[in-house]
Each structure stands twice: as C-alpha cells, then as structure tokens.
N, C-alpha and C positions, 0 to 999 in steps of 0.2 A: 543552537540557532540564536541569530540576535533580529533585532527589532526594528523597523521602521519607523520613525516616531516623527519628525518636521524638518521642512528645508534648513540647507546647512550654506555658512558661506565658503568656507574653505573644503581640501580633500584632502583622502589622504589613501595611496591606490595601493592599499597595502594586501598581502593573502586571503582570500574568500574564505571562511570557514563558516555558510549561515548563518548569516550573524543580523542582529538589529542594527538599525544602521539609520544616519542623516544620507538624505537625499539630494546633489543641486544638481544642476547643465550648465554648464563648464563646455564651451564650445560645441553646442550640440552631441553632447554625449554623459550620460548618467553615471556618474562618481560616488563612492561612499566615505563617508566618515562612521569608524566604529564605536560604539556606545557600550551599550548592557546584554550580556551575554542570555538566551534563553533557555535553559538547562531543561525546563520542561520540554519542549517539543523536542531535544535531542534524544532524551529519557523515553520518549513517547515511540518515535520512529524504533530504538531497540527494543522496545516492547512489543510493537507491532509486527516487526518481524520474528523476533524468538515466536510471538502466535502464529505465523505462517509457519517456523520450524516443530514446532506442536504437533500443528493440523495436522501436518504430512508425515509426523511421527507415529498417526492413531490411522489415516489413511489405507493401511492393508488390513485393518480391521473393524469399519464400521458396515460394511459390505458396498460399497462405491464403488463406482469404477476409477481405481488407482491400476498404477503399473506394475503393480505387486500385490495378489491379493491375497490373504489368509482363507485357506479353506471355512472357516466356520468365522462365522462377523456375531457382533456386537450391538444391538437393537439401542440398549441405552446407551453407548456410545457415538452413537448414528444420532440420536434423538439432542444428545448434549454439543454434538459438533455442528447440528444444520444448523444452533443459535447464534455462535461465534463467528459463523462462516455470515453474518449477516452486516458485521462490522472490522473485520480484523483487515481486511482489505481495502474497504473505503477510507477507514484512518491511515492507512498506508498512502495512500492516494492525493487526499488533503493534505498531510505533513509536504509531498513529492510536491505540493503546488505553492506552499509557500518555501520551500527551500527554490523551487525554480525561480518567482520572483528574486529571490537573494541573491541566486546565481548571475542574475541577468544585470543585478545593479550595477556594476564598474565595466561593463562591457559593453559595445555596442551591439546590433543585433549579429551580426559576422561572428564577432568574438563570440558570443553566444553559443551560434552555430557550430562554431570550432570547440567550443569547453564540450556542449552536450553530445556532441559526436565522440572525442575519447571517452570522456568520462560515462558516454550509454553505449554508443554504437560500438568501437571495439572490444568492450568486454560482451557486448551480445553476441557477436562473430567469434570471437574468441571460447564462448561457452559453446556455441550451436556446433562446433566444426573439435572442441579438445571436453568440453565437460562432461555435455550433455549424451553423446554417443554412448557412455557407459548404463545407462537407463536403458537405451536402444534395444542395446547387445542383452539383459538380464531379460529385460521385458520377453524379448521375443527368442531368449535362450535357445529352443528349438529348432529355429528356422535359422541357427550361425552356424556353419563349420570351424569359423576363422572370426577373431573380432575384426581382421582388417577390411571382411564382406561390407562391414558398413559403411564404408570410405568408398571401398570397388563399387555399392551400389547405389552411394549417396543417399542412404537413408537417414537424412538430419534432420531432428524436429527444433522446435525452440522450447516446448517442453514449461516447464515453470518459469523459464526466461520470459516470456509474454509479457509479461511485467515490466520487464526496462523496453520493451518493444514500442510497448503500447506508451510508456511513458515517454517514450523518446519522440515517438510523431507528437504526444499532446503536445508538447514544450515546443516545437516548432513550429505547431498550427496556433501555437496560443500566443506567438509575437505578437502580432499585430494586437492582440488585448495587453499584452506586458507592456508596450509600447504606449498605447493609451489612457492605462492605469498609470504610467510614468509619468505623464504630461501635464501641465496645467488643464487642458479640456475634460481630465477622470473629475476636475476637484467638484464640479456640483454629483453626477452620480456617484462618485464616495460620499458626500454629504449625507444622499438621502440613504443612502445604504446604511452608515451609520444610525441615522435618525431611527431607520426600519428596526435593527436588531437592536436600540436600545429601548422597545416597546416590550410590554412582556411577555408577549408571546412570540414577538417578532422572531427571532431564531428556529424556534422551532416550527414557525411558518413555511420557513422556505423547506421542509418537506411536501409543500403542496408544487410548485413547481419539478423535486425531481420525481416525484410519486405520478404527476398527467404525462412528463414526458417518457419514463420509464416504460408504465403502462401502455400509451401510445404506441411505444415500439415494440413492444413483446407481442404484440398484435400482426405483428409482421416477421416481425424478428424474434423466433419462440424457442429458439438454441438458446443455452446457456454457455455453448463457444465462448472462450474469452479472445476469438479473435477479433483485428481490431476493424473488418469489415461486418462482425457482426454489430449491428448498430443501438442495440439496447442495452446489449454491453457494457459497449463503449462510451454510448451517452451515460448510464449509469455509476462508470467509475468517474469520466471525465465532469462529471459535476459537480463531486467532490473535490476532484483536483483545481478545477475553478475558484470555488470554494474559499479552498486555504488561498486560492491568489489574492482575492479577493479581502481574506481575514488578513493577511499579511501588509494590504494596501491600506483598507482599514484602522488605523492602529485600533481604533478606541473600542470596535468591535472587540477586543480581547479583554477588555473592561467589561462587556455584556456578558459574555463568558463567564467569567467571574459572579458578576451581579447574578444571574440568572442560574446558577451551578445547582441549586437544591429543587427550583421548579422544574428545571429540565432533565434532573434524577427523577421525579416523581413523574413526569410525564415517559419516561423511559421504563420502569416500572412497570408501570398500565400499560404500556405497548407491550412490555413482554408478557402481561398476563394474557393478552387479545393474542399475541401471539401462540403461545401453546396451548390456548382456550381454542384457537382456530385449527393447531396443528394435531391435537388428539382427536377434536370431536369427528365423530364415523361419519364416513362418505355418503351413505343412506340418509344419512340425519339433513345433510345437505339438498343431496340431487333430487330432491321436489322443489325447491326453490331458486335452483341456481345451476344453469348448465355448464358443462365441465369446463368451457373457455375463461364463463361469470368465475369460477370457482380458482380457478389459476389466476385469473385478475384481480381475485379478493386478495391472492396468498402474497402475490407481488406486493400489493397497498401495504398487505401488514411487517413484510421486510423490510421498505423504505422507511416505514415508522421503528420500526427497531433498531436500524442501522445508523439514521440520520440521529434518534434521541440520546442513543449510545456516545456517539462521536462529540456532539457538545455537550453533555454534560462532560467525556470525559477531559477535553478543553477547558471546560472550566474547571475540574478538580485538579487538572496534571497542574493548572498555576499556582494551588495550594500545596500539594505534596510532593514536586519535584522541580519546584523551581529553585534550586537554591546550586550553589555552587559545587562543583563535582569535575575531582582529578577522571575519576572511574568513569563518567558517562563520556568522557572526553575518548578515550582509548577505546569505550566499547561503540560507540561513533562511528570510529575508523575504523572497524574491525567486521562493523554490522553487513556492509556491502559485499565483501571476500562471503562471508559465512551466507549468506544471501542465494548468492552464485552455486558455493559447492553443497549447500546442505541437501538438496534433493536427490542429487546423485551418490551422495554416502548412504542417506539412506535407503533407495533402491539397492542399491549393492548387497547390502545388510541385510537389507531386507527378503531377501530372496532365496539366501539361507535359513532367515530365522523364523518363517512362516513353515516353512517343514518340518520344524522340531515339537514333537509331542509334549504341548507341555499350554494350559492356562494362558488365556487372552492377554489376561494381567498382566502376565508373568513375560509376555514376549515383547508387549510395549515397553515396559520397564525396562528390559535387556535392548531394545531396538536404542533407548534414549542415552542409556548409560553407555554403548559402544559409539554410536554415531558423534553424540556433541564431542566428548574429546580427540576425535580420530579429526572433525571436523576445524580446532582450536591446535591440533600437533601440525595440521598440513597448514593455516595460517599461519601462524609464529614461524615456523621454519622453512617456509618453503614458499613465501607471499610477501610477507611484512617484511624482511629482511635486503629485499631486491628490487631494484626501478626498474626492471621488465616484468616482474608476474606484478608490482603495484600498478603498473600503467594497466596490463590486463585485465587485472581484476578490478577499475577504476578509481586506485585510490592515487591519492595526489603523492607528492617528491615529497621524503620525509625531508 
C-alpha cells in the first residue's frame, strides 16, 4: 500500500496497486500521483488472512459450530481461539477500508463502482454458484445422492464469502464519506481528527464510540450472524472499515500510531488480562450481581477493548517491523485474495475425511495444515495465476 500525504499539482493515471499517493481535482475528478510504497499494511492484510486460514484450520476442533466437526473438541483450543477471533477480523476490515480509499483515488465514483463490482461482486458470484457448493455437498454428505442435487436444488450459501459481501456494500454505502474525505470541506474534520489521536490516549479512546454503539445493538441484535442485515455486526466491522478510511485520510494519524505503539501495547495487555480474568471467572461468582443480559454486555465491552487495543498497537508496530521493502510481500499480495476465496473449501473437503481417522487432536490439525495449504498454493499457481479468466474470477488484476 502507498500513502496519502498533500495535494499535488500534476497527475499521473498510472496502475492502482494501494499505494500512498498525492492527491489533486483536475477537472472535478480525483487523480493520483505515486510516492512511497507501504509494505507494512501490505504485510499486515497477508497476515490477517493466513489468521483467518488458521482459525478455520482448528475450527472442526474446538467444539463450534463449524461445517465439519471432529467428534471429541479441544477446550484449550476453544479457550486460545475465542481471543484471536476478537481482532483477526477487525484488522481485516480497517486494512479493507484504507485500500478502499486508495482504490477510489483515480476514479470517479462510477469508476469506483465498476472496479468494486469485478474486483468483489464477480468473484463473490463466482465462489457462491462454483467454490463454495463443495462445503454444501461434504457438510450435508448425507442428504446428497448426486453432487449435482445442489445446483437441482439451488442450495447456495455465501459461506465464508460474507466477507467480500459485506465489504462490497460497505464500499458503496461509504461514497458519499470517500467523497467528502476527498474534498476541500473533510480539511477542518481531519484537522480535528488528527489533533484527537495525537492526544495520548486519543486512539485508544475511540473504543468508546465503537464499544456504546456495539453494545447498543446487541441489545437488539443478539445474533452473532455475520449477515449484513444483522446490524451489530455490521456496525461493529464496519467501524473499523471506517477506521482505516479515516487513518488513510489522516496522514499524520499514522505518526500517532507510531508515537503511541508501547502505551497502546500496555493498554492491550491489561485488556487481555480483564479479558480472561472475565472469561474464567464462574458464572455463580457473577449472577448475584449482574443479570444474564448485564453479563453478555460486560463480555461485549471487554472484546471491543481487546480488538480495538490489539489493532493499533499493531499499526503502530507493523511500521517498525514490516515497513521496509519486499520483492515476497509484493507476490504474496497478489496471491492473498485467490487463497482467500478457496482455502475454506479445501479445507471442509479435508476436512471431512480427516476428522474420522483415529488418531490425536494434534495430530489431525497438523495433517489438516500440511495437506490443505499446499493443495491450496498447487490450484493457485497452476490453475489461477497463469490465466485472465480464473484472475478476473478470483479478483485479481491483468498481469
């Protein structure tokens, strides 16, 4: 990813690869000029996904409801995933909102429209209707004669796809702010926004904002559905996606980031102690004090404090230890979106063998990891990367 940093007088409408970038209007339309390359946030997005390809690697084994479960689950693995499941997704989400900004820079809103429709909409149609049916078909093995019953009975879900769904409405509903943030009229609310997170605590304040409206809606909205009409959800990813629009518009905010990197590890810390300090202590120790809804709303407060502290400290350390230049994050970049796409469905596949075989928890995760990623990196390279119909597919651009 590159950077935002101050108006520019000339352009230059060269290939989008999120990048930092000079900002002018050039006949009412938003132009880039490209600057300094941000290897961190590139580094960051494939990190955040490899932790989704993880989660869903340990998934038929912490006892969950996954689409493939292992007869006997895994307590401390259940115990060690509910913590990660409290940030691995929201940094997914913020990265997604400052590459939208970036996206949108040399485009007008049309263009926009048109990028984020190949690049989310047909590869979401594309997985719902050719990827995702194989999960279908394993999941509910018993009720198939025929894999083609799925197609006959149009039983298509979106499945782990939810994720470019839901990100693909945020990026349309969020023009009119991308537009805004564009304009001479953001420059006083970036100012203060700025002023805000260079205060010391400022950053980690704005967990008070998504923690009332969170809460707010779990009160209504008590699914943890990640559809996108369920609305605490949604409000809860999409604040982050905001977020990074937000930090992207900001330049100087990634200065705070920085500045602020070790107080905001220490306050991430103390959340996760308050965290598992709240998540062992027995339900009796509670329910004289706090009734079961009090008790769900405590649990909420203390996830948005672990999610939100997790995420900027790790903004401000990914600009110490992965901003530097890199052939390898460049390729695994491009590569992250494909693997994105199929890794759920290889390993339900996999998965549905390897949960029958007598043999150590351990011992089946380990074999689930080691068959999946390569089978998942054979079907890229040869049968993705290679071709301008399965790139367009699977959203990557024209080599």
């Amino acid at each position: 990813m590159y950077f935002i940093t101050k108006p520019c007088k000339q352009s230059l409408l060269q290939g989008f690869r999120y990048k930092s970038l000079y900002v002018c209007a050039i006949k009412k339309r938003t132009i880039l000029h490209t600057k300094t390359r941000r290897y961190d946030l590139d580094w960051l997005r494939v990190i955040a996904i490899l932790a989704v390809y993880a989660h869903h690697i340990c998934m038929p084994f912490n006892g969950d409801d996954f689409h493939i479960m292992n007869t006997d689950s895994s307590k401390l693995l259940d115990d060690i995933m509910v913590f990660f499941e409290q940030f691995r997704l929201p940094l997914l989400f913020l990265i997604s909102g400052t590459g939208t900004i970036f996206a949108f820079s040399k485009r007008t809103w049309i263009d926009f429209l048109k990028e984020r429709s190949v690049r989310l909409l047909l590869p979401l149609f594309f997985g719902i209707f050719i990827i995702v049916p194989p999960q279908t078909f394993f999941e509910n093995r018993a009720q198939y004669t025929s894999y083609w019953e799925i197609y006959t009975n149009a039983d298509f879900e979106v499945n782990h796809l939810w994720f470019i769904e839901n990100l693909f409405w945020m990026s349309i509903i969020a023009i009119p702010l991308i537009l805004f943030l564009k304009s001479t009229k953001s420059a006083k609310f970036l100012n203060l926004f700025k002023h805000f997170t260079a205060k010391r605590f400022g950053l980690f304040a704005l967990v008070i904002p998504l923690s009332v409206g969170f809460l707010w809606l779990k009160s209504y909205y008590l699914s943890n559905d990640k559809d996108l009409f369920n609305l605490s959800s949604t409000f809860f990813y999409s604040f982050f996606f905001v977020l990074g629009m937000l930090f992207a518009s900001a330049d100087m905010t990634w200065k705070h980031l920085n500045q602020y990197r070790k107080l905001n590890f220490l306050l991430f810390i103390i959340s996760s102690v308050v965290f598992y300090t709240y998540y062992y202590v027995p339900g009796e120790w509670i329910a004289p004090y706090l009734t079961k809804n009090q008790g769900w709303m405590l649990w909420y407060l203390v996830c948005c404090l672990v999610g939100w502290s997790f995420v900027i400290t790790l903004l401000g350390y990914g600009q110490i230890w992965f901003n530097k230049e890199s052939t390898l994050v460049k390729k695994l970049n491009e590569a992250i979106y494909p693997f994105y796409i199929l890794h759920q469905t290889v390993i339900v596949v996999f998965a549905y063998y390897i949960v029958q075989w007598e043999m150590p928890i351990g011992v089946k995760v380990l074999i689930l990891l080691m068959t999946t990623f390569p089978v998942i990196i054979i079907i890229y390279r040869f049968f993705i990367y290679p071709f301008a119909l399965t790139r367009i597919l699977f959203g990557m651009k024209k080599r």
